[in-house]
N, C-alpha and C positions, 0 to 999 in steps of 0.2 A: 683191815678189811677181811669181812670173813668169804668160806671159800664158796664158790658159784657149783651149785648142782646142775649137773648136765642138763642140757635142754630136753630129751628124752627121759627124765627122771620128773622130769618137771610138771613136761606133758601127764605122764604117769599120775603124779598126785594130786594135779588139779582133775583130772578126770575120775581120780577116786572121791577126792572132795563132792566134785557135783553131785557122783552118786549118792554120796552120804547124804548132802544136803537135800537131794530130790528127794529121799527115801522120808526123812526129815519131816519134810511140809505133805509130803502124802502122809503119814501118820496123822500129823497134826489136822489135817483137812479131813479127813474121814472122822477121826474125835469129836470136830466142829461138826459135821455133817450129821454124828450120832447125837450128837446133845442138842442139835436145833430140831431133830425130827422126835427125840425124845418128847422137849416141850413143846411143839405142835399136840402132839398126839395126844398129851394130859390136859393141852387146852382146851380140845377138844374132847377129853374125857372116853379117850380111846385104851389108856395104858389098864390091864389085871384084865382084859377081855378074852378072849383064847383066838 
C-alpha cells in the first residue's frame, strides 16, 4: 500500500488542479468563441473591412 498524503496536501492540489482545469476550458472557450465569431463574420462578408 502506498503512503496517504495528508489531507491538507490534498485539499492543496485538487484546488490547484481546478485552477488549472478552469483556466483550461476558459482558454478553450474563448478559442471557440474567436472562431464561431470569425465565421460569422466571413458569412456575412464582414472580415478585410476596417
Amino acid at each position: 500500500m502506498g503512503a496517504q498524503i495528508p489531507e491538507p496536501d490534498q485539499i492543496k492540489q485538487f484546488k490547484e488542479f481546478l485552477g488549472t482545469d478552469n483556466k483550461l476550458k476558459e482558454i478553450c472557450f474563448l478559442d471557440c468563441v474567436k472562431t464561431q465569431n470569425e465565421a460569422l463574420a466571413a458569412k456575412a462578408g464582414l472580415l478585410g473591412q476596417p
